[in-house]
C-alpha positions as CSV (number, residue, x, y, z in Angstrom):
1,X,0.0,0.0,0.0
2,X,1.2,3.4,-1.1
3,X,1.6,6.4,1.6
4,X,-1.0,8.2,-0.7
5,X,-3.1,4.7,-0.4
6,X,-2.7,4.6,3.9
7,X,-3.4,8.5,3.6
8,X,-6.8,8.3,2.5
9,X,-7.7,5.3,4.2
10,X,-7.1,6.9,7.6
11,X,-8.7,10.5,6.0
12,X,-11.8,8.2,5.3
13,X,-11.8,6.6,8.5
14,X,-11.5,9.8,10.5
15,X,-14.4,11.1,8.5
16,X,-17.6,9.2,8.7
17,X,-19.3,10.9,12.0
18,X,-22.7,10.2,10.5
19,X,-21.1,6.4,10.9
20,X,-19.6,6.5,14.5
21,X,-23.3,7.5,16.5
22,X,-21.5,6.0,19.9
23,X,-18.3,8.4,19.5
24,X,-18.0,11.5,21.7
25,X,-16.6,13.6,18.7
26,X,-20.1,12.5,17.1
27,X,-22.0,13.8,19.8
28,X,-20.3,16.6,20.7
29,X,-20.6,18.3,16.7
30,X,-24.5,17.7,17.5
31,X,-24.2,19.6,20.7
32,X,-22.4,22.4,19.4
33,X,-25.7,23.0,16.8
34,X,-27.7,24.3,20.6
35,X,-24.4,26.2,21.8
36,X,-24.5,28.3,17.7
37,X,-28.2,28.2,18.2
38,X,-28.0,30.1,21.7
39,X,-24.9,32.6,20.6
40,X,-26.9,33.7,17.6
41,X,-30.7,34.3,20.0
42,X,-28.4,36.3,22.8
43,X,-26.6,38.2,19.8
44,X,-30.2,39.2,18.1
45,X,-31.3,40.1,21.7
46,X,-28.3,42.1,22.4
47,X,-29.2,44.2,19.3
48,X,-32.8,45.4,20.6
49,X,-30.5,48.0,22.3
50,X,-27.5,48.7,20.7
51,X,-26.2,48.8,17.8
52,X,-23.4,46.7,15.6
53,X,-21.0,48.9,16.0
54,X,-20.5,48.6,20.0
55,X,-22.0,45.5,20.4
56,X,-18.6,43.6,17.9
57,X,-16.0,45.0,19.8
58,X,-17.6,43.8,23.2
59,X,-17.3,40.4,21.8
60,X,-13.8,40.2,22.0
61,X,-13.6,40.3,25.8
62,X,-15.0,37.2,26.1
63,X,-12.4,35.5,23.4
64,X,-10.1,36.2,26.5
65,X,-11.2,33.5,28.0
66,X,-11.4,31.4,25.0
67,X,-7.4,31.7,24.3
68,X,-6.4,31.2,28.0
69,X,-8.0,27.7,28.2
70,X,-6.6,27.2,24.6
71,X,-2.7,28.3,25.7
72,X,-3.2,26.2,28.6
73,X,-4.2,23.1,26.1
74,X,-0.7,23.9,24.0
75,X,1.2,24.1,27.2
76,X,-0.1,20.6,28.5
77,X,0.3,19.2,24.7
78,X,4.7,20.5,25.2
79,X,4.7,23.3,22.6
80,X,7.7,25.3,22.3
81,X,8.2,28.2,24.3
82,X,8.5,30.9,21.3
83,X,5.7,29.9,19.3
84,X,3.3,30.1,22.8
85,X,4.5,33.7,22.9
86,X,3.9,34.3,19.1
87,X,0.4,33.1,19.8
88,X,0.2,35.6,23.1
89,X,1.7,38.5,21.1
90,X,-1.1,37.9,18.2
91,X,-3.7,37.3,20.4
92,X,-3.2,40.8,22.3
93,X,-2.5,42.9,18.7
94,X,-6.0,41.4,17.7
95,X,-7.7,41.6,20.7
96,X,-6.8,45.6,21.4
97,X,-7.6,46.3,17.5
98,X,-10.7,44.6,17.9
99,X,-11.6,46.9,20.9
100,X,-10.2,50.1,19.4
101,X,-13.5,51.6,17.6
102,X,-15.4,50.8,20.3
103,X,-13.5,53.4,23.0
104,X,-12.8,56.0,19.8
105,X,-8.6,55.1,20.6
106,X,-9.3,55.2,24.2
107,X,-8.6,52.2,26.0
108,X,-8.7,54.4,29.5
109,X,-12.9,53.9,29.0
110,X,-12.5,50.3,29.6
111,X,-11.9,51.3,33.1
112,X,-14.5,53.4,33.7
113,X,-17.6,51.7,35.6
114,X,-20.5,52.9,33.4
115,X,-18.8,51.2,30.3
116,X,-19.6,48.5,32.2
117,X,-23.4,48.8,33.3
118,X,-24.9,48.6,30.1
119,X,-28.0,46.6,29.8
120,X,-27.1,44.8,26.3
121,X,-23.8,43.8,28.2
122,X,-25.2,40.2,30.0
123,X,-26.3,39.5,26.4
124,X,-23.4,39.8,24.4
125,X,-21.7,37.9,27.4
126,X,-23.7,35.2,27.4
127,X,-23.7,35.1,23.0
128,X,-19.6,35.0,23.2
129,X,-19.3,32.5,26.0
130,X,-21.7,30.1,24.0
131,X,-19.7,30.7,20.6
132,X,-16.4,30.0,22.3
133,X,-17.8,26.8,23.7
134,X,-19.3,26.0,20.2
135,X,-15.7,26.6,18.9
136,X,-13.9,24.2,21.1
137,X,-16.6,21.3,20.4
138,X,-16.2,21.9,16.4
139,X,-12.3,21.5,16.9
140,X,-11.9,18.9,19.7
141,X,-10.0,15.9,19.2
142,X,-9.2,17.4,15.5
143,X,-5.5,16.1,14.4
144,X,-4.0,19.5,13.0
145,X,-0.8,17.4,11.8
146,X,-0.3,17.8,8.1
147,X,-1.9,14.8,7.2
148,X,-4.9,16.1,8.1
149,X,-4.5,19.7,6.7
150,X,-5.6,18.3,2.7
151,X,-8.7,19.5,2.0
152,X,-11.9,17.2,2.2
153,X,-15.1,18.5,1.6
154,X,-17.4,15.5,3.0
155,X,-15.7,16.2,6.0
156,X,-16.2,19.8,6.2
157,X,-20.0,18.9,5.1
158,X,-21.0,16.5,7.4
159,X,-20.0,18.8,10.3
160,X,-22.4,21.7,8.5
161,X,-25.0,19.5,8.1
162,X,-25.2,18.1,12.1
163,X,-24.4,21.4,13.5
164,X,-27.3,23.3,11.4
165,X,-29.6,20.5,11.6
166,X,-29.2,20.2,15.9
167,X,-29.4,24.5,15.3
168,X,-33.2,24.0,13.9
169,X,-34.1,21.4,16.9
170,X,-32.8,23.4,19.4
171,X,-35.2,26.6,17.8
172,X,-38.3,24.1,17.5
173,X,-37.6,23.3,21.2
174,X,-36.8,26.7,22.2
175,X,-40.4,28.1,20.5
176,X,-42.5,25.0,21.7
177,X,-41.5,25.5,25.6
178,X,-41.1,29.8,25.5
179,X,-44.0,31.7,24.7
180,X,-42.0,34.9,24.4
181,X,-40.2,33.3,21.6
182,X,-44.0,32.0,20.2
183,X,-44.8,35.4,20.3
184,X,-42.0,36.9,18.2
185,X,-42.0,34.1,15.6
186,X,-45.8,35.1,15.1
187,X,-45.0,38.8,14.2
188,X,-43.1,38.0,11.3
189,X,-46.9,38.4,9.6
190,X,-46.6,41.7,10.4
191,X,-43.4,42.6,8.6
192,X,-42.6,43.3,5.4
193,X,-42.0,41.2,2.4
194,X,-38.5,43.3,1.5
195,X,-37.8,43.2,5.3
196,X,-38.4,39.2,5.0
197,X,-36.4,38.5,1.8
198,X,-33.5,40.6,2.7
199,X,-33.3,39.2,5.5
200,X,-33.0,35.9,3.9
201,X,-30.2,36.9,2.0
202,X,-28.0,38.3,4.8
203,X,-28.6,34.6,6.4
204,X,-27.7,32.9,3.2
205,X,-24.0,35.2,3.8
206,X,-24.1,34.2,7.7
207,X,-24.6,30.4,6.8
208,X,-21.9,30.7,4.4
209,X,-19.7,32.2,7.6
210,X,-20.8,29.2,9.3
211,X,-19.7,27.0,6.7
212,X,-16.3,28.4,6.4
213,X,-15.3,28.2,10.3
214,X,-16.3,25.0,10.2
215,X,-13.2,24.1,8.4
216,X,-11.0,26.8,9.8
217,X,-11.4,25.7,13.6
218,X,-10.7,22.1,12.6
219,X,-7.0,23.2,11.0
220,X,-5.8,25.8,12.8
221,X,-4.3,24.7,16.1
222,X,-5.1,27.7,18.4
223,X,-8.6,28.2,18.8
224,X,-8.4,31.1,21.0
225,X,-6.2,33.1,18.6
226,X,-8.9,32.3,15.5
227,X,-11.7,32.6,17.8
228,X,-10.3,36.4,18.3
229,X,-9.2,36.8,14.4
230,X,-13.0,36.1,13.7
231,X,-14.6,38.6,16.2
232,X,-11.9,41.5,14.6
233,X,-12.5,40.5,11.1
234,X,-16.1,40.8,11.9
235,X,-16.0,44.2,13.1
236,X,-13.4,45.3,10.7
237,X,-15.8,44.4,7.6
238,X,-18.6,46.1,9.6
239,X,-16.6,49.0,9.8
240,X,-15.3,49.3,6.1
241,X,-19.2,48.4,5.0
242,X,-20.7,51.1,7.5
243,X,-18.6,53.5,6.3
244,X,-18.8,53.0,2.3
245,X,-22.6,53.2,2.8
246,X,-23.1,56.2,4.6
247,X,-19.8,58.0,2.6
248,X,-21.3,57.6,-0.9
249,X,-24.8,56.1,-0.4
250,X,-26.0,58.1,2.5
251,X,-27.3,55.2,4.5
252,X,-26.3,54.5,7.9
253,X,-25.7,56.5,10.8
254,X,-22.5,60.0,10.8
255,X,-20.6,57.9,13.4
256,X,-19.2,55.6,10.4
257,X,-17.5,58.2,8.3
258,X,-16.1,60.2,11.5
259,X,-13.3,59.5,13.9
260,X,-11.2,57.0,11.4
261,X,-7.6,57.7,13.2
262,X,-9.2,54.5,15.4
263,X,-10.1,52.2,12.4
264,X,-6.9,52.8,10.7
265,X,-5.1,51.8,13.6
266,X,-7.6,48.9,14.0
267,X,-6.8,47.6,10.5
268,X,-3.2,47.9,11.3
269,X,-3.2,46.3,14.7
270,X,-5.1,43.1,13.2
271,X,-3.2,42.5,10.1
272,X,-0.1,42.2,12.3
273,X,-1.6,40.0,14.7
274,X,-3.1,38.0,11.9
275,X,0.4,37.8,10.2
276,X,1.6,36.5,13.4
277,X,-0.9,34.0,13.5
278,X,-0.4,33.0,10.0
279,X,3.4,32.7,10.5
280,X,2.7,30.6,13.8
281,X,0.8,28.3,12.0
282,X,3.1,28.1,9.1
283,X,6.1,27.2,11.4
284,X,3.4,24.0,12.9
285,X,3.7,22.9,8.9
């Protein structure tokens, strides 16, 4: 048997979940459907009050906790010294660009108490704790040797497919037992078509997000550094997005064409960090 041959065997073998129903890797891609499923409600409820511009950069406090109990899995697993502190310098650079826009450069309003006793805060909490949890369940017990780095797309499918599918259960569960949620799901009626449709179409983009993590949490080895990368990238794009609408199209609020010396430095501070990660992962290779 060729090492190409003994590759894909293994590659196969490590592939069929919908086969191995009595594995915990199988059981815990279905649970990780309810944690996406409850990230996503507490996000949507955070944004009755606030709005996507201060509600991203909160979500990077909680990838804090994310990375710590990640370093603390590539301590125990014997990484080297200088690529734990590569992953700490990336981690920070991302983590204070991330947070940047949100304080307008000023990183001294983090330690001001009413930053902090905001009602939309619990929310966004409770929304990042569950997506960090749903992040280590979608990489657990992943090898991220380079055997495993080829692309396979069945792979990358079947975990899609149980985590959206355990998503809609936990939803039906969630609207059978709550009558608050009942009540909500019932005033879609009274909205509009174009409200409904486009709608629909910015879910088609967040499924497609979805999709793509999938795969990124399974090869990348530190989950708390791509678990930060995502939350900046977010509000970068947000950022770049708000602003291109309300500079030329007039849509949006003044706030995303003023005070840029923040964003720049936003942009700058997470395509270092990024680089950093990038070159950490490289050196795994």
């Amino acid at each position: 048997m060729t090492d190409h041959e003994s590759y894909l065997m293994r590659l196969d073998n490590n592939s069929l979940l919908f086969a191995k129903k009595h594995d915990v890797k199988f059981f815990l891609v279905l649970l990780s459907g309810v944690f996406s499923y409850t990230h996503d409600y507490f996000f949507l409820h955070a944004f009755q009050t606030s709005s996507s511009t201060v509600l991203l950069p909160l979500m990077q406090f909680c990838s804090i906790w994310v990375f710590v109990v990640s370093l603390l899995q590539s301590i125990l697993k014997g990484e080297a010294l200088f690529e734990i502190i590569f992953e700490i310098c990336a981690f920070v650079l991302i983590l204070v660009g991330g947070i940047l826009p949100a304080v307008d450069g000023k990183l001294k309003k983090l330690l001001q108490p009413n930053f902090w006793m905001q009602s939309y805060l619990v929310s966004i909490f409770l929304s990042e704790i569950s997506h960090g949890i749903y992040s280590f369940m979608i990489s657990f017990d992943h090898d991220h040797s380079e055997h495993h780095r080829a692309y396979n797309i069945w792979v990358h499918i079947e975990y899609f497919i149980l985590t959206r599918v355990c998503y809609v259960i936990a939803f039906a569960l969630h609207t059978f037992f709550s009558s608050k949620v009942k009540d909500e799901l019932w005033r879609i009626q009274d909205v509009s078509s174009r409200s409904i449709v486009f709608s629909l179409f910015c879910e088609f983009f967040t499924q497609i997000g979805y999709f793509s993590s999938v795969y990124s949490y399974q090869i990348y080895s530190q989950v708390g550094v791509l678990h930060a990368a995502e939350t900046s990238l977010h509000q970068l794009f947000n950022l770049i997005i708000a602003f291109i609408l309300k500079r030329y199209y007039r849509i949006g609020r003044q706030a995303a064409v003023e005070n840029m010396g923040p964003k720049i430095a936003s942009f700058l501070l997470i395509a270092l960090g990024l680089f950093l990660a990038v070159h950490i992962e490289s050196s795994h290779s």
